[in-house]
C-alpha positions in Angstrom: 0.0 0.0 0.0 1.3 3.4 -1.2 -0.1 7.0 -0.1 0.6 10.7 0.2 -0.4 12.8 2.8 -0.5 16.5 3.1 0.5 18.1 6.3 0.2 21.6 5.2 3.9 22.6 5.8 5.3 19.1 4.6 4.0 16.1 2.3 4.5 12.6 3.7 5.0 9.7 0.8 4.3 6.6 2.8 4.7 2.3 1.7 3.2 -0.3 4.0 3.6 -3.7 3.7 1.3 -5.8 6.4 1.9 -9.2 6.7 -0.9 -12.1 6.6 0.1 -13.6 9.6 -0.3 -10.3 11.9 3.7 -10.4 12.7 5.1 -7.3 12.1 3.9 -3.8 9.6 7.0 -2.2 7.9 6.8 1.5 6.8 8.9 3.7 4.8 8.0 7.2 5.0 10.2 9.7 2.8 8.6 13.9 4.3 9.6 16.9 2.1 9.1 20.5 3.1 6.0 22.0 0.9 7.9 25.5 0.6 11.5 26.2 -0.5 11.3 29.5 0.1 10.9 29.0 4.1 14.7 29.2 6.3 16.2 26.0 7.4 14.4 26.2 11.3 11.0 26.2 9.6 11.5 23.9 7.2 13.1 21.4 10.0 10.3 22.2 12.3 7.6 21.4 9.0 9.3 18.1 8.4 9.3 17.1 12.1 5.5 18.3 12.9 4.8 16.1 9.8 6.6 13.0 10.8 5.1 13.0 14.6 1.9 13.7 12.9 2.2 10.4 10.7 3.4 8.4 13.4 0.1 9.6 15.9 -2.4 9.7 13.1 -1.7 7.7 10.4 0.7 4.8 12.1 -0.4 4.2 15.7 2.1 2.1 17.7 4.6 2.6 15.1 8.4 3.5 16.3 11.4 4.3 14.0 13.9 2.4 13.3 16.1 4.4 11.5 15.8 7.9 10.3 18.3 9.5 7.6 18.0 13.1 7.3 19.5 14.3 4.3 21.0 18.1 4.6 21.7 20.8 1.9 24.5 22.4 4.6 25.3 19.7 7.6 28.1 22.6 8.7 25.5 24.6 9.8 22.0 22.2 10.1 23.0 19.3 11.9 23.4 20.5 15.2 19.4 21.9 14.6 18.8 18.2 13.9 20.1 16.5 16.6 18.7 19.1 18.9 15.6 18.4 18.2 15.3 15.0 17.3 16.0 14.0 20.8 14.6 10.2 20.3 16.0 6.6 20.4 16.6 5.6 16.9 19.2 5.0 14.6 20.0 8.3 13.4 21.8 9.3 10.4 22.7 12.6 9.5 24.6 13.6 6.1 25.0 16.1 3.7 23.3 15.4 0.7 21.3 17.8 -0.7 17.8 17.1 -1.2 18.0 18.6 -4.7 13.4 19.7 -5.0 15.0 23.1 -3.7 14.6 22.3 0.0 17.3 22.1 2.6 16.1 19.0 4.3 14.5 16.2 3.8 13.5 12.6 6.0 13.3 8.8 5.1 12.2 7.3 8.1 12.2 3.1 8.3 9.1 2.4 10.9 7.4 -0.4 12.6 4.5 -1.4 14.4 4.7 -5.0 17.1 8.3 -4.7 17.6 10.4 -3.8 21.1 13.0 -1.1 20.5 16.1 -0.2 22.8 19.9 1.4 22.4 22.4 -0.7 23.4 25.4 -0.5 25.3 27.5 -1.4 22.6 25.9 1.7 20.7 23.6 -0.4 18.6 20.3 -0.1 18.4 18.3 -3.3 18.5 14.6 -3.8 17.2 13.1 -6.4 18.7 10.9 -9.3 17.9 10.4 -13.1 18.1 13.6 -14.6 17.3 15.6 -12.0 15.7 17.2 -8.7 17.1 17.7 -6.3 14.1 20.8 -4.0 15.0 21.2 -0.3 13.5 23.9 1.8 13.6 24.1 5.2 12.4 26.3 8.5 11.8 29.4 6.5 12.8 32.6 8.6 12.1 36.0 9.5 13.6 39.1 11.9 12.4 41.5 9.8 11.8 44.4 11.6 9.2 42.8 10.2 6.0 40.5 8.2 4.7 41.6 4.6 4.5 42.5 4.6 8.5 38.8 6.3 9.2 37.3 3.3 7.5 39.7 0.9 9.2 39.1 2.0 12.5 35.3 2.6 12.1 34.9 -0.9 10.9 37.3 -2.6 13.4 35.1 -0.7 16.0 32.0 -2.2 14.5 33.4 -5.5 14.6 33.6 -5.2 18.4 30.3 -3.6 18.7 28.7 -6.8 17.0 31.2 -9.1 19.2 29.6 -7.6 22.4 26.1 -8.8 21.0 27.0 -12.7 19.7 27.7 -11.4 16.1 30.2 -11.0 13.3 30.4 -9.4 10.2 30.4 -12.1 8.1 27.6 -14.0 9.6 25.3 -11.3 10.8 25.5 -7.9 9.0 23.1 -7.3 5.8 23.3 -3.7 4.9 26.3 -0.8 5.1 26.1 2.7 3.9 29.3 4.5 3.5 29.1 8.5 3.0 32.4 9.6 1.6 33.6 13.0 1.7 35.3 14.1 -1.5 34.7 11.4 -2.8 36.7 11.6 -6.3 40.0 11.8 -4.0 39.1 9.7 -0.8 37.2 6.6 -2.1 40.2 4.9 -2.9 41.2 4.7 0.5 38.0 3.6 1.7 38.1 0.8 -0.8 41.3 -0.2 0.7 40.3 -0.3 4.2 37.1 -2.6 3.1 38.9 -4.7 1.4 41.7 -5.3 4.2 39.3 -5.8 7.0 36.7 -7.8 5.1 40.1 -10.1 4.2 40.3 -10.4 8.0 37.1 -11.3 8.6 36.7 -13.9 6.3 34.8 -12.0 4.0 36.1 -12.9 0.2 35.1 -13.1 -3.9 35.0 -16.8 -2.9 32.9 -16.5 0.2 30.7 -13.5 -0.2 30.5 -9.7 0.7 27.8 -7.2 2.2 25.4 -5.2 0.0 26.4 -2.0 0.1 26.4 1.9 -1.1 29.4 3.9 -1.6 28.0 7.2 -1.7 29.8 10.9 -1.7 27.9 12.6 1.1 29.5 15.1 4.1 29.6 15.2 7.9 29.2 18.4 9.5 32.9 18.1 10.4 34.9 18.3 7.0 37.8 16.7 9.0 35.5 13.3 8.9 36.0 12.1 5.4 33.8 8.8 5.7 30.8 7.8 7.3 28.8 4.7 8.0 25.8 3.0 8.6 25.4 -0.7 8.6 22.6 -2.8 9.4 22.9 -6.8 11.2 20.5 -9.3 12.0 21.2 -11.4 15.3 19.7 -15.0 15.3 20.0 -15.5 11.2 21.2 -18.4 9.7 23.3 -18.7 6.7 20.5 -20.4 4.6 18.7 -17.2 5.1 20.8 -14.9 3.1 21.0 -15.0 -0.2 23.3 -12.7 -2.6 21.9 -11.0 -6.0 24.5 -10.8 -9.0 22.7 -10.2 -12.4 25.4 -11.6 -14.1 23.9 -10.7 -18.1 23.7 -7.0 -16.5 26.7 -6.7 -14.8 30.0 -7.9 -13.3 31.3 -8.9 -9.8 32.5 -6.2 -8.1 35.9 -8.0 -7.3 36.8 -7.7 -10.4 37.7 -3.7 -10.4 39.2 -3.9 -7.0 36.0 -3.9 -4.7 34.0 -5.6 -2.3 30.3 -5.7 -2.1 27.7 -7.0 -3.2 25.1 -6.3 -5.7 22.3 -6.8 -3.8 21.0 -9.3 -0.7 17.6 -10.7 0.4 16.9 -12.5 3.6 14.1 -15.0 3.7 11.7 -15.3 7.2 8.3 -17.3 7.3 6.2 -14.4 6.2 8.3 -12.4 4.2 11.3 -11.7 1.9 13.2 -8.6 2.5 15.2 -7.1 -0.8 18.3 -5.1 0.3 20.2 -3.8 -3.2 23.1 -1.5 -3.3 23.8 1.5 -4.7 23.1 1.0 -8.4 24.9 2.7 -11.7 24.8 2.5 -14.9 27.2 -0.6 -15.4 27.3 -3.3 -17.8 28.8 -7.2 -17.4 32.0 -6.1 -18.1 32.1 -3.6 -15.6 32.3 -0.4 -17.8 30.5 2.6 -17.6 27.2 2.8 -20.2 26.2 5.7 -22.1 28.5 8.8 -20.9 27.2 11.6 -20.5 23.6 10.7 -21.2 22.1 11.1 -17.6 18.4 10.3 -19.2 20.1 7.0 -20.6 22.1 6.4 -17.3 18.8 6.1 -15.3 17.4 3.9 -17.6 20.5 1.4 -17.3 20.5 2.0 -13.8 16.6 1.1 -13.7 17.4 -1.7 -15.8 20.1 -3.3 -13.6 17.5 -3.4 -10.3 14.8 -4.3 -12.0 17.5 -7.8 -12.8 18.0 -7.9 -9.4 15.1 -8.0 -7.8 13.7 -9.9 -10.6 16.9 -12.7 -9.6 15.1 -12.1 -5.5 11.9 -13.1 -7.3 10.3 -9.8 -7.0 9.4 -6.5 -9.1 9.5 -2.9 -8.6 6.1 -3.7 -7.3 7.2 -4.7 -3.6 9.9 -2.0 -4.0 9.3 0.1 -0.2 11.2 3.0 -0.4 14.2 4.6 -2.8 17.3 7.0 -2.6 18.9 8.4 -6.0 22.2 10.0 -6.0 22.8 12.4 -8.3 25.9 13.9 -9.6 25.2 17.0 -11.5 22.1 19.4 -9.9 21.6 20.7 -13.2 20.5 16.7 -14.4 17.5 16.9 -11.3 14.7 18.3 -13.6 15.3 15.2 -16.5 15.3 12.3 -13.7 13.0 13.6 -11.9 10.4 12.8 -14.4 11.9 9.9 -15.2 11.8 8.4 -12.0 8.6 10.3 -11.2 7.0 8.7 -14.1 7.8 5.1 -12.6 7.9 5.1 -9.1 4.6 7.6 -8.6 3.5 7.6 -4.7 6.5 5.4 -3.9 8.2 7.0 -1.4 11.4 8.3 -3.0 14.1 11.0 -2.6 16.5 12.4 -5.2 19.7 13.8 -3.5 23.0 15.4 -4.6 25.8 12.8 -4.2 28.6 12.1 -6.0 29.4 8.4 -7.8 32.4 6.4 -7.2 33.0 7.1 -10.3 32.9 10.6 -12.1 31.3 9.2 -15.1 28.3 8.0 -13.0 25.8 10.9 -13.7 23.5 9.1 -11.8 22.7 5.8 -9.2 19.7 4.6 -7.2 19.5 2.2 -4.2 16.3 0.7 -2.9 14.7 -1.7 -0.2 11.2 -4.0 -0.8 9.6 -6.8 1.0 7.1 -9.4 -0.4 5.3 -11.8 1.7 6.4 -15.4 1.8 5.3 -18.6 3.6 8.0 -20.5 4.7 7.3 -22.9 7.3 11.4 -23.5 7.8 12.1 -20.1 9.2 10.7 -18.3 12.1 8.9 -14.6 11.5 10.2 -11.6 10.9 
């Protein structure tokens, strides 16, 4: 179920899926101011009179489990943010700006039946049945450059998911990484993956963990690469399954890198579709139709739509979507593409550079279709 709803200063785009059994609602909600011409305090305090509206109104019992905000200026917003955003949820905060000509703008991940709590380790664990679901969020340090950042941010992570009975290669589904500069400090970000995922047993022969590599900025330049990452405790290995494509595109090992296209993890009532941040690439790994930002989308498009197809699903349980966007100039052209495909899905085009400077464009989304599958528990 897909809707939009009006709150006067901001517009709520909202998914649901409900499962048959009565287990757990999901909700993806992406809120967008309704005037660009209101100051960043009014526009914040729009979106976040809008999202407690939804969650009182429209989604009773409902708490967040994450909540990205996405910032035209994280120098000078993000201290609004956290100030008054004062609840318990994954929170992530980065600048990328929301490119409709507002400064701000909120996907929130939500869901109703489920027992939420931070955790010492600085996780936060969702709660329910057999499975604790463990967010993290706006993770960053200063280390001198960009490779030891990532290194020490995922060997930190490593010991947060130690202190809960988990490890990276077993139990995490999802990262995010927001690179500042991106055209300069990727590289060493790729390194640091790459080394620690070596350590932790995570190889082209093994697997790796969907994920986006994103340009996107703290609201301290000195932190040049930020994460978010997303594990499941209590999941089994015949749970997870790994996406490829392999007509559409390559293995990401092949240039040098180490995720994976895309993930889905099967429970009794449903199938959750996790793919990465998606370009315009073909089998061989090289960059299709440069320059052509209309065409880009379409390969882009293209390449998900093979994913999820390989998940057995369709743009049809497709939840929520982010696309990055190189070039602000490009926003009115795939706007109305995307506009034109997704309609009420709950969707948000941002300003973010590509890994590569090629990439005009690249799109990363989320879906869940229900499932009945007596061998594992619910969601």
């Amino acid at each position: 179920m897909k809707r939009k709803i009006d709150f006067g200063g901001a517009t709520a785009t909202v998914s649901t899926f409900i499962p048959a059994s009565g287990g757990v609602t999901e909700h993806h909600a992406v809120i967008v101011c309704n005037d660009v011409l209101q100051p960043f305090p009014q526009q914040l305090e729009s979106v976040l009179n809008a999202y407690h509206s939804l969650l009182a109104d429209h989604l009773n019992g409902a708490v967040s489990v994450l909540k990205r905000y996405f910032l035209s200026d994280a120098a000078n917003q993000a201290d609004a943010v956290i100030a008054a955003d004062m609840s318990d949820c994954a929170k992530s905060i980065i600048q990328q700006p929301p490119l409709d000509g507002t400064k701000i703008a909120l996907w929130a991940y939500v869901m109703e039946g489920v027992d939420a709590r931070p955790l010492e380790s600085g996780l936060y664990e969702v709660a329910h049945g057999e499975f604790r679901h463990l967010w993290n969020a706006s993770a960053h340090n200063t280390a001198t450059n960009s490779e030891y950042q990532t290194r020490l941010l995922f060997n930190e992570y490593v010991m947060q998911l130690a202190q809960e009975g988990c490890t990276l290669a077993a139990n995490c589904i999802r990262t995010w990484l927001f690179v500042n500069d991106i055209d300069n400090n990727y590289g060493g970000v790729v390194a640091a993956r790459n080394r620690v995922f070596f350590t932790q047993g995570l190889t082209q022969d093994t697997h790796f963990i969907a994920s986006t590599g994103i340009g996107g900025r703290q609201q301290d330049a000195a932190v040049l690469m930020q994460m978010d990452n997303y594990a499941v405790a209590g999941i089994t290995p015949q749970q997870i399954h790994h996406l490829y494509a392999p007509t559409r595109m390559n293995r990401t090992s092949d240039y040098g890198v180490s995720f994976e296209r895309g993930t889905y993890v099967d429970y009794g009532d449903r199938r959750q579709v996790f793919i990465s941040g998606t370009a315009s690439i073909d089998n061989k790994g090289r960059v299709v139709h440069a320059g052509n930002v209309v065409e880009q989308a379409a390969r882009a498009w293209g390449n998900v739509e093979t994913l999820l197809n390989e998940a057995g699903c369709s743009f049809d349980d497709v939840m929520q979507v982010t696309v990055y966007l190189r070039d602000p100039s490009d926003y009115p052209l795939v706007s109305k593409f995307f506009s034109e495909r997704l309609g009420d899905m709950p969707f948000v085009i941002v300003g973010a550079s590509v890994c590569r400077p090629a990439w005009l464009v690249e799109m990363e989304c989320m879906a869940v279709k229900a499932a009945d599958n007596a061998a594992f528990p619910a969601f």
